[in-house]
N, C-alpha and C positions, 0 to 999 in steps of 0.2 A: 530585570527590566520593568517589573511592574507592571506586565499587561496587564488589560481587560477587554472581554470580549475579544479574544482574536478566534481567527479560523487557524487549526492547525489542522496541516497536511502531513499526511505518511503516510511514503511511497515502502512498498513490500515488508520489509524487517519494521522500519519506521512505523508504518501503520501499529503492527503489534505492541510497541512501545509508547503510541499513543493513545490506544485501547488501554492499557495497561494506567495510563496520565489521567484520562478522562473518569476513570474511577476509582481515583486518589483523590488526595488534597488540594491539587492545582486546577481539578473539577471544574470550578466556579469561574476560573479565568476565561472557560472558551465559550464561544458561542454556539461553534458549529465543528463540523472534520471533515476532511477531505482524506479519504482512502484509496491509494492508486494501486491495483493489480496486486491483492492480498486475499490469505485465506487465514481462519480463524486459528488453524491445525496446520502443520505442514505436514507432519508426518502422518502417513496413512496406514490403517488399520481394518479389523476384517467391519467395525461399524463406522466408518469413518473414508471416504475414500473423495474427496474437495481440494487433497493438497499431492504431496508426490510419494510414490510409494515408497517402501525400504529400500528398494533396492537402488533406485534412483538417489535416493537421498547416500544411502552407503558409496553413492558412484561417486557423490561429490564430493564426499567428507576423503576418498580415497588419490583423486586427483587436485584435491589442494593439499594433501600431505606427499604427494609422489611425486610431483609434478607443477609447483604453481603458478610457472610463468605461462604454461600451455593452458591451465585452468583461467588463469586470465585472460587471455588473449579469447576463448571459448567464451567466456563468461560473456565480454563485452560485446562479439557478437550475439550470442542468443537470448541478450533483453531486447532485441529489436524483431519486428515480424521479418519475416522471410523470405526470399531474398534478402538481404539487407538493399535498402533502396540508397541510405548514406555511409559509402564508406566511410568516409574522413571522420563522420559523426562514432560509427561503429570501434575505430582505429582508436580515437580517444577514449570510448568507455574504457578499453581493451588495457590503455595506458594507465590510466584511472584506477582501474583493478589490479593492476599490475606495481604501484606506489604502493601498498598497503602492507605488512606483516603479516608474511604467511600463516605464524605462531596466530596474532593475534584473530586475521581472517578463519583461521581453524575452531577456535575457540567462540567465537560469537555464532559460526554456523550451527556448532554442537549446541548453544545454548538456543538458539530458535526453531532447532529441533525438536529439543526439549516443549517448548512452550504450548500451552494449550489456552487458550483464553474464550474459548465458548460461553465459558459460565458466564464471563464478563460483557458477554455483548449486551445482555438483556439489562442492563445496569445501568446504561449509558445512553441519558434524556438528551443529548445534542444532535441535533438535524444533522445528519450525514449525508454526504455525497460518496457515491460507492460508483469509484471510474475502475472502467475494465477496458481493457486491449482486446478486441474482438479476436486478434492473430498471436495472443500470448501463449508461448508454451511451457507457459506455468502452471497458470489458471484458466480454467473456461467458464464460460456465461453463467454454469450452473452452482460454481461456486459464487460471483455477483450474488446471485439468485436468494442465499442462503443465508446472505450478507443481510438483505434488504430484508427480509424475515426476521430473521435473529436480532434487529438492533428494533428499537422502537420507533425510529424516525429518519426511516433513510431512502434514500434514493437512487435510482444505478442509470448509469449515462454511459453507454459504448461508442469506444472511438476505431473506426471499422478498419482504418489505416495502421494501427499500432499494436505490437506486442507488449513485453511488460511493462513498456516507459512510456505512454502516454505526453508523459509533461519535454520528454526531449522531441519524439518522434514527430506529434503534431502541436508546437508548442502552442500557436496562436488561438486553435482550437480551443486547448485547453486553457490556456488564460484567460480566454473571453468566459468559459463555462467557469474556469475558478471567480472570475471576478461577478456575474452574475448569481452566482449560490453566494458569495459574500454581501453583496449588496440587497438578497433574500432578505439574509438573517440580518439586516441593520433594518432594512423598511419593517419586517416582522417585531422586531423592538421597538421599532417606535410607533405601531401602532398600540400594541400591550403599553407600552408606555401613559399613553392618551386614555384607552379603554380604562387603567387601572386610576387614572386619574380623576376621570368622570363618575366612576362609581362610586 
């Protein structure tokens, strides 16, 4: 497509995969990131404890190989805070998860398991937006927290309405706050722009 200067978003697994973008070769394409309800680590250990522990995690790798239409229909309620407040919205994730290859949903789980990308935050010069779900039961505040630390230039925005999905739950929220952190990092270029020009 030949961008330049885009804002990329990734939402949970996403995110890691775009950590992963911003310090590679396609680097210099983005401007900025948007990170919806992620952790560096998911799996958790005895110096590490920000993402979900073993056992939790063994629970999920155990009901998408036993189970995965029940694992779906779970799944797509509990990206949403609690209560769910929309079913009909909840009913779709649930369908949504439920379309996917158990095989290959198994396999991508195992591998972001896998994943550690700590080393990589501190690598990654693009202004981040670090959005958390206040009522996520994934990740909590302190992982945000860890976020904004760990990366050189970031910032954490709580949406007090929303568990892991943000961008479904309170969408307009969140679009006015995506489109405000994109419109940052244009006016921030084009000031750098003028300053580099003048000097």
């Amino acid at each position: 497509l030949d961008l330049e200067r885009a804002t990329g978003v990734g939402w949970s697994m996403g995110a890691t995969l775009h950590w992963q973008v911003l310090t590679g070769a396609p680097a210099d394409r983005f401007a900025g990131a948007v990170v919806i309800d992620m952790t560096a680590r998911v799996l958790n250990d005895a110096g590490w404890a920000l993402g979900l522990s073993p056992e939790q995690c063994e629970a999920r790798t155990a009901a998408i190989r036993d189970d995965f239409e029940r694992f779906a229909i779970d799944a797509g309620q509990a990206i949403f805070a609690q209560p769910v407040s929309d079913g009909a919205l909840a009913d779709w994730a649930s369908f949504e998860f439920a379309r996917n290859d158990p095989a290959a949903i198994a396999s991508l789980w195992e591998s972001l398991v896998g994943q550690d990308v700590r080393s990589l935050l501190s690598r990654i010069r693009h202004p981040t937006l670090i959005v958390h779900g206040a009522q996520s039961s994934l990740y909590g505040a302190d992982t945000a927290d860890h976020l904004v630390a760990a990366l050189p230039e970031a910032r954490a925005v709580r949406f007090e309405a929303s568990g892991h999905a943000p961008h479904l739950e309170q969408p307009e929220l969140f679009n006015a706050t995506l489109s405000d952190f994109a419109d940052r990092l244009f006016r921030d270029r084009a000031i750098e722009t003028v300053q580099g020009g003048m000097s």
